[in-house]
mmCIF file as gemmi writes it, N, C-alpha and C atoms, coordinates in Angstrom:
data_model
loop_
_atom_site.group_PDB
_atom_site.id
_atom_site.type_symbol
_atom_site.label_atom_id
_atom_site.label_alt_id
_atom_site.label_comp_id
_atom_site.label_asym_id
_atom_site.label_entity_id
_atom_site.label_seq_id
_atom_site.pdbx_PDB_ins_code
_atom_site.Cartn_x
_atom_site.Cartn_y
_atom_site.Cartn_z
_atom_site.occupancy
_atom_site.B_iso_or_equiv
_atom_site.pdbx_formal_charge
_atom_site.auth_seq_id
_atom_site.auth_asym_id
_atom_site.pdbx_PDB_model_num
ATOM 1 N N . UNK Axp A 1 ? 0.818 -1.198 0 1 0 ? 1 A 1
ATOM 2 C CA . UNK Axp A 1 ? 0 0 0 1 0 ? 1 A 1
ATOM 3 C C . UNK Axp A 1 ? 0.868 1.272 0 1 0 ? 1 A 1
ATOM 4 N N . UNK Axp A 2 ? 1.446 1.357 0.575 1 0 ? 2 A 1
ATOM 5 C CA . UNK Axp A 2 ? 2.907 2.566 0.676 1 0 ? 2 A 1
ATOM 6 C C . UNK Axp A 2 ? 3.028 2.561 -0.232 1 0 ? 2 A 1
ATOM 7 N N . UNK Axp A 3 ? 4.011 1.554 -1.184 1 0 ? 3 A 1
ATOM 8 C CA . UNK Axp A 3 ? 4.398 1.926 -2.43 1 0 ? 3 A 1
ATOM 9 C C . UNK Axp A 3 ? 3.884 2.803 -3.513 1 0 ? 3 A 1
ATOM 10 N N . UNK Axp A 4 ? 2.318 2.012 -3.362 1 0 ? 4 A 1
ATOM 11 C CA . UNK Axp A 4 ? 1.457 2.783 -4.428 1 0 ? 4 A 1
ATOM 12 C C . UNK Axp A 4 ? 0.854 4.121 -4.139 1 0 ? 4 A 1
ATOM 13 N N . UNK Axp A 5 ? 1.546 4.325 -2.509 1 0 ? 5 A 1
ATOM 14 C CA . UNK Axp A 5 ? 1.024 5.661 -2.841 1 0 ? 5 A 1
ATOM 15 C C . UNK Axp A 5 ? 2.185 6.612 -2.887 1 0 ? 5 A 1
ATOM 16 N N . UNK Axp A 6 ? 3.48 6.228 -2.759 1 0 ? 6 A 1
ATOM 17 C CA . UNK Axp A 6 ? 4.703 6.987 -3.644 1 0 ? 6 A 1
ATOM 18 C C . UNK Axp A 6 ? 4.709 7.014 -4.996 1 0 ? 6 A 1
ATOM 19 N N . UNK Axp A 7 ? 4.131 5.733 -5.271 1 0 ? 7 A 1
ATOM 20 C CA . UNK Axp A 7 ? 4.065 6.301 -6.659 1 0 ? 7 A 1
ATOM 21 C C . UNK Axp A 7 ? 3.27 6.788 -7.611 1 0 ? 7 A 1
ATOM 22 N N . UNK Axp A 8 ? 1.969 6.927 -6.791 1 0 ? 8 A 1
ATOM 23 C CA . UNK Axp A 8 ? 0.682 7.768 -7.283 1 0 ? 8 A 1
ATOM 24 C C . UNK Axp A 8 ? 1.557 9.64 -6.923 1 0 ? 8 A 1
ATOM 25 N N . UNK Axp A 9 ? 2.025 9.406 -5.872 1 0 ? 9 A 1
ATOM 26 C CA . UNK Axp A 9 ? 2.737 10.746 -5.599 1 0 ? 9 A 1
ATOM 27 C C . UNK Axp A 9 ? 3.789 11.116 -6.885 1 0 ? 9 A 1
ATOM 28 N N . UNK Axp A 10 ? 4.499 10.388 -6.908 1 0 ? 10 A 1
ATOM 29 C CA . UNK Axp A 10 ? 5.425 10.973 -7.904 1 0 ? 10 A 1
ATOM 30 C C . UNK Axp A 10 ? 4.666 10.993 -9.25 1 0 ? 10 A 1
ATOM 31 N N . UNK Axp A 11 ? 3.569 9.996 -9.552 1 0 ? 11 A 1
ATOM 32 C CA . UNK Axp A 11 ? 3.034 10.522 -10.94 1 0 ? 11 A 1
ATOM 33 C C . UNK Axp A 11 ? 2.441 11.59 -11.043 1 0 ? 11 A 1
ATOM 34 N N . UNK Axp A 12 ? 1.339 12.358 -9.892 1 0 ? 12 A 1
ATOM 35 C CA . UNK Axp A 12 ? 0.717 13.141 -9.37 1 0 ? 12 A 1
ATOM 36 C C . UNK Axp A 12 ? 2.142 14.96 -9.657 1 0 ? 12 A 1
ATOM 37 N N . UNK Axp A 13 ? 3.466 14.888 -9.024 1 0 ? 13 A 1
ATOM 38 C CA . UNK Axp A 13 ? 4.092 15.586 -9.293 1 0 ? 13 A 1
ATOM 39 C C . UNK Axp A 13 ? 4.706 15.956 -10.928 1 0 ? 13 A 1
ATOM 40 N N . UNK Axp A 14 ? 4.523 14.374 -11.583 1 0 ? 14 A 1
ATOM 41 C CA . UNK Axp A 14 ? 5.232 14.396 -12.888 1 0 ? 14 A 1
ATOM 42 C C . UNK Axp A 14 ? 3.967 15.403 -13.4 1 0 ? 14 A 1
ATOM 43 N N . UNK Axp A 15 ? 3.026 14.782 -13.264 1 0 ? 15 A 1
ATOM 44 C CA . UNK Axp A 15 ? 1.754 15.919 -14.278 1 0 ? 15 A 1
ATOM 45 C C . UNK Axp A 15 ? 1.709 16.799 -14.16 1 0 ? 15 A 1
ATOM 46 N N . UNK Axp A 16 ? 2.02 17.574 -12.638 1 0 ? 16 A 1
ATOM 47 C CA . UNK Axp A 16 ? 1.892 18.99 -12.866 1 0 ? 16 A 1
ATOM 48 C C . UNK Axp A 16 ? 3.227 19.596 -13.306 1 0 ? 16 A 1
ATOM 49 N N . UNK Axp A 17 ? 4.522 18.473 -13.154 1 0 ? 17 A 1
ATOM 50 C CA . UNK Axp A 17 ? 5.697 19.663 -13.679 1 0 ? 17 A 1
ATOM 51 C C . UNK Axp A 17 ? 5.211 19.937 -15.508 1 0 ? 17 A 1
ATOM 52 N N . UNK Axp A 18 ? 4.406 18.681 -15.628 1 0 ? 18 A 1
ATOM 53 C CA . UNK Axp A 18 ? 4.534 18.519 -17.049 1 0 ? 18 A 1
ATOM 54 C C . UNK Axp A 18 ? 3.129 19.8 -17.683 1 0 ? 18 A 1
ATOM 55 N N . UNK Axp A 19 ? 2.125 19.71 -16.875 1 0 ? 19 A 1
ATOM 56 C CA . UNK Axp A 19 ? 1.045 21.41 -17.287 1 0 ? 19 A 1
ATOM 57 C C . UNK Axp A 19 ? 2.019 22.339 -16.874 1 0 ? 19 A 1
ATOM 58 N N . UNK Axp A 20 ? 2.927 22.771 -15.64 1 0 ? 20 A 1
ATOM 59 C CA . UNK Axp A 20 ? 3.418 24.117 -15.643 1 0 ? 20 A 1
ATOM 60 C C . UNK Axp A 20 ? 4.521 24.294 -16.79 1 0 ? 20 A 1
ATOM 61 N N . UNK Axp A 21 ? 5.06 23.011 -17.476 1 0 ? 21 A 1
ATOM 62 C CA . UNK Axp A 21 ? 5.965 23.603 -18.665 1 0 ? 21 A 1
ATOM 63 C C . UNK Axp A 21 ? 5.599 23.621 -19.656 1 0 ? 21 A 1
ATOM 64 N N . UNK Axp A 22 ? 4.053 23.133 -19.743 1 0 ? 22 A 1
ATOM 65 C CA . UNK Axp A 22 ? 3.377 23.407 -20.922 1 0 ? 22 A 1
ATOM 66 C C . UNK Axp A 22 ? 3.782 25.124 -21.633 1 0 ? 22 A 1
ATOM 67 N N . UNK Axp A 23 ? 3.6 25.945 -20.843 1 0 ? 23 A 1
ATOM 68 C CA . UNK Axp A 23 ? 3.541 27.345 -21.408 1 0 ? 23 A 1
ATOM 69 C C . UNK Axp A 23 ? 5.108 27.261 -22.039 1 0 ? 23 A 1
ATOM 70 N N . UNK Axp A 24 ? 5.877 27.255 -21.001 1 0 ? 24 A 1
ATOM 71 C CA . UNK Axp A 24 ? 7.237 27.277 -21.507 1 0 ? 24 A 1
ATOM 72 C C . UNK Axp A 24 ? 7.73 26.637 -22.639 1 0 ? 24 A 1
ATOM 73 N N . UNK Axp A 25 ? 7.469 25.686 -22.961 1 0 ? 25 A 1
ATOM 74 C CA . UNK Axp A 25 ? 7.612 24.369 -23.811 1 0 ? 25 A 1
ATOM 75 C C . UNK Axp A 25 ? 7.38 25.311 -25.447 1 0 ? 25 A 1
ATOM 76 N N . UNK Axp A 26 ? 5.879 25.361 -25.365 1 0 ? 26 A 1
ATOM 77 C CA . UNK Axp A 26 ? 5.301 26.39 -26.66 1 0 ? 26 A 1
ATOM 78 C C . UNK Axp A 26 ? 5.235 27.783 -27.008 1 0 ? 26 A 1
ATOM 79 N N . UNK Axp A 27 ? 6.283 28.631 -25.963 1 0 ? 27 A 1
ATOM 80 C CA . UNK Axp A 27 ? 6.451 30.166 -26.122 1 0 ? 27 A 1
ATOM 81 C C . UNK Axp A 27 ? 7.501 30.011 -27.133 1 0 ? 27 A 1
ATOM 82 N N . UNK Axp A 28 ? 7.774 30.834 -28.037 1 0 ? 28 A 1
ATOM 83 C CA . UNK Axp A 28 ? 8.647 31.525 -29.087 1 0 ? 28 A 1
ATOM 84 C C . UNK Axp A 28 ? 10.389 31.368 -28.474 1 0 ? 28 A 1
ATOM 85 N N . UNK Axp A 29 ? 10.758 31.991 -27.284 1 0 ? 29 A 1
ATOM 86 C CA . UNK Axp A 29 ? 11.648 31.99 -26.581 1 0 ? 29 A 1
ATOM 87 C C . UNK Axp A 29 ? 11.727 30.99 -25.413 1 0 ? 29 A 1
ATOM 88 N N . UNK Axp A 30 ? 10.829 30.563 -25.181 1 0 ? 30 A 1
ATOM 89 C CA . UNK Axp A 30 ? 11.103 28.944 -24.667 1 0 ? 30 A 1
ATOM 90 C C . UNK Axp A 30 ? 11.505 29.832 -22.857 1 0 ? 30 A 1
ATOM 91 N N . UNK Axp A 31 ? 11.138 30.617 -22.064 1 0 ? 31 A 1
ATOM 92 C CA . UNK Axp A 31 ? 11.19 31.422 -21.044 1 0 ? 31 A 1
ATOM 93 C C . UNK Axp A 31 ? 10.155 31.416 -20.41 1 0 ? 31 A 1
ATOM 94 N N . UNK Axp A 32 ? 9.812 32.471 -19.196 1 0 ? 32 A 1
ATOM 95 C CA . UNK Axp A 32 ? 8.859 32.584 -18.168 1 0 ? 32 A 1
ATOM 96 C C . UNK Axp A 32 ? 8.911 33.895 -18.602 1 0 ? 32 A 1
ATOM 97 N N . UNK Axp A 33 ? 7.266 34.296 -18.656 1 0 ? 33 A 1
ATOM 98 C CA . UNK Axp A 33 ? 7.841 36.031 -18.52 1 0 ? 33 A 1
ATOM 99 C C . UNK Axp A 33 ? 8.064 36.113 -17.2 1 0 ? 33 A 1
ATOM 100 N N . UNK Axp A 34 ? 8.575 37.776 -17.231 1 0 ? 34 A 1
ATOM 101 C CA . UNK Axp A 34 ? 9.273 38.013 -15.726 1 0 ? 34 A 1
ATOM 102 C C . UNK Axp A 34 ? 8.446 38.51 -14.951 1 0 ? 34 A 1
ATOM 103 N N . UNK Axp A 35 ? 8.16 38.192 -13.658 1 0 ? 35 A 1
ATOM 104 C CA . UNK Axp A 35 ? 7.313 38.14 -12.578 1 0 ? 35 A 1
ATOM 105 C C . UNK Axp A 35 ? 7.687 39.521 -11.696 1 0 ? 35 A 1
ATOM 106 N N . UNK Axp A 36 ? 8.433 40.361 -12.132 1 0 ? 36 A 1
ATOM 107 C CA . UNK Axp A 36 ? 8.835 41.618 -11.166 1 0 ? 36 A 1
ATOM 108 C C . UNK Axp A 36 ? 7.961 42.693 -11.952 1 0 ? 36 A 1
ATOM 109 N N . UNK Axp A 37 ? 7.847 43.267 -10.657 1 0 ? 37 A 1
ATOM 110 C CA . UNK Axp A 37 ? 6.865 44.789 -11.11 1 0 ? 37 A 1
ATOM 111 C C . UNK Axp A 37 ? 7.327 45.509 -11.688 1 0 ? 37 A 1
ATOM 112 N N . UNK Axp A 38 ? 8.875 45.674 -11.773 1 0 ? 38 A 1
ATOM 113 C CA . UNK Axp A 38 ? 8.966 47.101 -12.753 1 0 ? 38 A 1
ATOM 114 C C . UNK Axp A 38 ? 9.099 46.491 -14.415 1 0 ? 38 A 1
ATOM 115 N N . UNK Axp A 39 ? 8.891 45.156 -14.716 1 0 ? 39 A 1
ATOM 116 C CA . UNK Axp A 39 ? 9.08 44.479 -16.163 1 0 ? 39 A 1
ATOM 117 C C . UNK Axp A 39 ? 7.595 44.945 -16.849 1 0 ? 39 A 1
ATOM 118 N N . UNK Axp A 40 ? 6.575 45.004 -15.852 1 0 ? 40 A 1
ATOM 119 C CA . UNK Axp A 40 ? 5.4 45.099 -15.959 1 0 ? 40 A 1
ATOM 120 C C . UNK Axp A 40 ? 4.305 46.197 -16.545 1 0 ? 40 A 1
ATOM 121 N N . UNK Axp A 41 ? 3.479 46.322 -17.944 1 0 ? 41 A 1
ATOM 122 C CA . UNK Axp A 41 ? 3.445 47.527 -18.388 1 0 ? 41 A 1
ATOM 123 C C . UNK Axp A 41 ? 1.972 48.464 -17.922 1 0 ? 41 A 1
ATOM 124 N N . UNK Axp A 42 ? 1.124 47.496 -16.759 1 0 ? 42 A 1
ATOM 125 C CA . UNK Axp A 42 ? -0.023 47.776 -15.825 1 0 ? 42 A 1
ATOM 126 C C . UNK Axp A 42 ? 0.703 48.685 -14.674 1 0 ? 42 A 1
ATOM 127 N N . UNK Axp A 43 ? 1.753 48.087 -14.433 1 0 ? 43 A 1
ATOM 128 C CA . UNK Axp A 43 ? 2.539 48.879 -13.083 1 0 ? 43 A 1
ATOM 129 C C . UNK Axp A 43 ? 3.084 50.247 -13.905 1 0 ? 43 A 1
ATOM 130 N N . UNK Axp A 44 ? 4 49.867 -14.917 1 0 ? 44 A 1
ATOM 131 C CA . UNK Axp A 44 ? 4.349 50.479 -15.027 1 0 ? 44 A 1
ATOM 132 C C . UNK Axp A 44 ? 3.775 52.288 -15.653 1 0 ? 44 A 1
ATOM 133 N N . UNK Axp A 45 ? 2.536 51.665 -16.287 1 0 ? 45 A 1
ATOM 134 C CA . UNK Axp A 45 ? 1.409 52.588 -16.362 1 0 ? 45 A 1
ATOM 135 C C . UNK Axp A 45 ? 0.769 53.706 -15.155 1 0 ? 45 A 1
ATOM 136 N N . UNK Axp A 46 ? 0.598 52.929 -14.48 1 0 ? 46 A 1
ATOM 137 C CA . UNK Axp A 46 ? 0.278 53.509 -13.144 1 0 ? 46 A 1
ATOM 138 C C . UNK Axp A 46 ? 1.406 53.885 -11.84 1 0 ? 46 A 1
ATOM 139 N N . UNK Axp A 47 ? 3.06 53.863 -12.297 1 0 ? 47 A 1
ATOM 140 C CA . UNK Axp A 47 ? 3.858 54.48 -12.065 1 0 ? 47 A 1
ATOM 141 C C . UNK Axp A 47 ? 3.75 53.407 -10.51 1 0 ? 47 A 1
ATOM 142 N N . UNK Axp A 48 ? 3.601 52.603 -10.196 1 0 ? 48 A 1
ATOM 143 C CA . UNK Axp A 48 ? 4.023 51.591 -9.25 1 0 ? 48 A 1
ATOM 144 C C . UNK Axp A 48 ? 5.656 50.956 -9.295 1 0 ? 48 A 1
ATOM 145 N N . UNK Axp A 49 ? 5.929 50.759 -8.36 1 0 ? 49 A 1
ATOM 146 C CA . UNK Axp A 49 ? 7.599 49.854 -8.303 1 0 ? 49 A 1
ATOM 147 C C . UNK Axp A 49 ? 7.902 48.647 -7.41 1 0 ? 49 A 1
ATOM 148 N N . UNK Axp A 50 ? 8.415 48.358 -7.155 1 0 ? 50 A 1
ATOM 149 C CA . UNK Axp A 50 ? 8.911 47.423 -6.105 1 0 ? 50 A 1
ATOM 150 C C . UNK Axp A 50 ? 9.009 47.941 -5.016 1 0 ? 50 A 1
ATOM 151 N N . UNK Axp A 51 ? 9.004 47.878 -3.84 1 0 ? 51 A 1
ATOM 152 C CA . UNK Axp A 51 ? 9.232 48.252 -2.52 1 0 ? 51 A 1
ATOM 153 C C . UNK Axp A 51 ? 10.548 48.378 -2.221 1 0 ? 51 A 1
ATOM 154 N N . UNK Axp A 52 ? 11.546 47.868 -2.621 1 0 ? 52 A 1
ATOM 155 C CA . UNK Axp A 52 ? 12.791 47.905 -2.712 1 0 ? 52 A 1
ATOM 156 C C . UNK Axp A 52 ? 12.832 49.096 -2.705 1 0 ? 52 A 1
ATOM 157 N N . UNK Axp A 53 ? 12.758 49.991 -4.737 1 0 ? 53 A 1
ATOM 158 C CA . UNK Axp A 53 ? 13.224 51.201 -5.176 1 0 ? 53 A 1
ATOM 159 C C . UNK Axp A 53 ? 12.21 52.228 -4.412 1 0 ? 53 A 1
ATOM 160 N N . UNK Axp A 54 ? 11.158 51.733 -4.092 1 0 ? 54 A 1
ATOM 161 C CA . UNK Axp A 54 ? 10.096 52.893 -3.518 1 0 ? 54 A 1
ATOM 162 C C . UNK Axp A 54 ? 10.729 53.431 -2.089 1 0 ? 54 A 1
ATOM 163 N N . UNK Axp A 55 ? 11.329 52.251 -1.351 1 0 ? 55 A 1
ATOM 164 C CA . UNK Axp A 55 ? 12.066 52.71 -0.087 1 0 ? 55 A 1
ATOM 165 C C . UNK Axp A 55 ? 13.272 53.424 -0.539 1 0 ? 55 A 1
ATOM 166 N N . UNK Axp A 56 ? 14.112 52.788 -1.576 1 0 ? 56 A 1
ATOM 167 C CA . UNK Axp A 56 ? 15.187 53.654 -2.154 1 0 ? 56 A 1
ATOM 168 C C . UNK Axp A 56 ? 15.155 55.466 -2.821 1 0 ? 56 A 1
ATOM 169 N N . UNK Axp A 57 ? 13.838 55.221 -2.859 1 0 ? 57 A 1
ATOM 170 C CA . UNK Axp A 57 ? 13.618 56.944 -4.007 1 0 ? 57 A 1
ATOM 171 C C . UNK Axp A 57 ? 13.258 57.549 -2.548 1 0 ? 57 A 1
ATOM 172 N N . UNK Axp A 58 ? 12.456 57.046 -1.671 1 0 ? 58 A 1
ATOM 173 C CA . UNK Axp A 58 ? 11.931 57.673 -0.195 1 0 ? 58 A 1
ATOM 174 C C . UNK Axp A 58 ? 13.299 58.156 0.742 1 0 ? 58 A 1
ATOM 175 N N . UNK Axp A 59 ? 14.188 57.134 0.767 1 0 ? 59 A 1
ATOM 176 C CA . UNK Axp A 59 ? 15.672 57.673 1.357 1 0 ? 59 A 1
ATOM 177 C C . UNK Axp A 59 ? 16.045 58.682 0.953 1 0 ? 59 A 1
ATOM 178 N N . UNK Axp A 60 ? 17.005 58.88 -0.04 1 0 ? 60 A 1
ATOM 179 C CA . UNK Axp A 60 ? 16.713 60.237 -1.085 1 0 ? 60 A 1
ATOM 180 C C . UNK Axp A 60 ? 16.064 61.082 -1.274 1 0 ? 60 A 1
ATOM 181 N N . UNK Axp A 61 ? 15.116 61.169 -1.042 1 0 ? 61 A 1
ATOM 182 C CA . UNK Axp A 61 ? 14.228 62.451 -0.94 1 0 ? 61 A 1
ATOM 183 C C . UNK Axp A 61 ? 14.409 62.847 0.501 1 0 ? 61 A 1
ATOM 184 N N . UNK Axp A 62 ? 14.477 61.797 1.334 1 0 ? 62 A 1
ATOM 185 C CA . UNK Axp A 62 ? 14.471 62.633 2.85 1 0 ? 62 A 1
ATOM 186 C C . UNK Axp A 62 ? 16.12 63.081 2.852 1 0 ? 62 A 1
ATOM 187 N N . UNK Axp A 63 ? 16.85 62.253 2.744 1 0 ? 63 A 1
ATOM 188 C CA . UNK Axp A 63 ? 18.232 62.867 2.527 1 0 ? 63 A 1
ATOM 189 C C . UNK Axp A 63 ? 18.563 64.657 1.897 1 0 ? 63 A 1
ATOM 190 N N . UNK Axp A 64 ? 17.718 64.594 0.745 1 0 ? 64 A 1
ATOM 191 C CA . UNK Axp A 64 ? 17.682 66.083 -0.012 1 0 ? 64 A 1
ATOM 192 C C . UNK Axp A 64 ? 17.101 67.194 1.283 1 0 ? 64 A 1
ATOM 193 N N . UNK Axp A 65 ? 16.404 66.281 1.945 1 0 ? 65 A 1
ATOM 194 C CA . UNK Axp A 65 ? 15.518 67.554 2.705 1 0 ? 65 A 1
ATOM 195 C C . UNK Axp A 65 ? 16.146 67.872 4.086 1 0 ? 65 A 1
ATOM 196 N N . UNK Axp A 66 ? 17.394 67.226 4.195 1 0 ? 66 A 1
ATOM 197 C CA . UNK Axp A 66 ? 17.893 67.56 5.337 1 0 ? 66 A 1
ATOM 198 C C . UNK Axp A 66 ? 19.122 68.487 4.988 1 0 ? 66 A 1
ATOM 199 N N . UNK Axp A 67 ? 19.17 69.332 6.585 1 0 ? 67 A 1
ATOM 200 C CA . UNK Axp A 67 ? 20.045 70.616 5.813 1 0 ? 67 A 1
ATOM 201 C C . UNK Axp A 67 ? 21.375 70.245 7.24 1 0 ? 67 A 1
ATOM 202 N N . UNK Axp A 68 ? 22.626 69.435 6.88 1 0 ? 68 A 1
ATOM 203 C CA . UNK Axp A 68 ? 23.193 69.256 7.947 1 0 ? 68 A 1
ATOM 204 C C . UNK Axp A 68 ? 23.473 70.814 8.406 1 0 ? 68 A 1
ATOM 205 N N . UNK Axp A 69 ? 23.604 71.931 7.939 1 0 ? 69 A 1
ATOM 206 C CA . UNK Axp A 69 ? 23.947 73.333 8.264 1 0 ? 69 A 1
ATOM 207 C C . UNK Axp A 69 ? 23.098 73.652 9.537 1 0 ? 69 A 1
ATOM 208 N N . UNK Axp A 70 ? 22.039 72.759 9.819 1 0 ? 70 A 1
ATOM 209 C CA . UNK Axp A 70 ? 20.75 73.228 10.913 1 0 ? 70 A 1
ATOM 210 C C . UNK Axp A 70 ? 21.427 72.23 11.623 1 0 ? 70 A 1
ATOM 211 N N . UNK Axp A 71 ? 21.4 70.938 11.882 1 0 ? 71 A 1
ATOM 212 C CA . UNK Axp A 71 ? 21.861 70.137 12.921 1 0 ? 71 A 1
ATOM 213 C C . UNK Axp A 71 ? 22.522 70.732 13.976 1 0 ? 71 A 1
């Protein structure tokens, strides 16, 4: 009984590796598109980013606004 259900498991895994490379398999470039927000032309429309650069552009701006001459 074990057995068969390792190997209902591993057939169970073979099928889905085998639908998720379906896409890949039949794209032009044989790739994933890319899953990051700034590749993206909905985000990028609506001027959205990654949290990364959004914390990065936010540093920088507070940086500009400080005047070490006042400290």
């Amino acid at each position: 009984m074990m057995m068969a259900s390792i190997i209902l498991a591993v057939l169970v895994l073979l099928a889905a590796m085998l639908f998720l490379s379906i896409g890949v398999i039949f794209r032009d470039d044989h790739s994933f598109r890319s899953q990051h927000i700034h590749q993206n032309a909905r985000m990028k429309k609506d001027n959205i980013h990654c949290a990364t650069s959004l914390d990065r552009e936010e540093k920088k701006k507070q940086e500009r606004k400080i005047d070490i001459k006042k400290l």
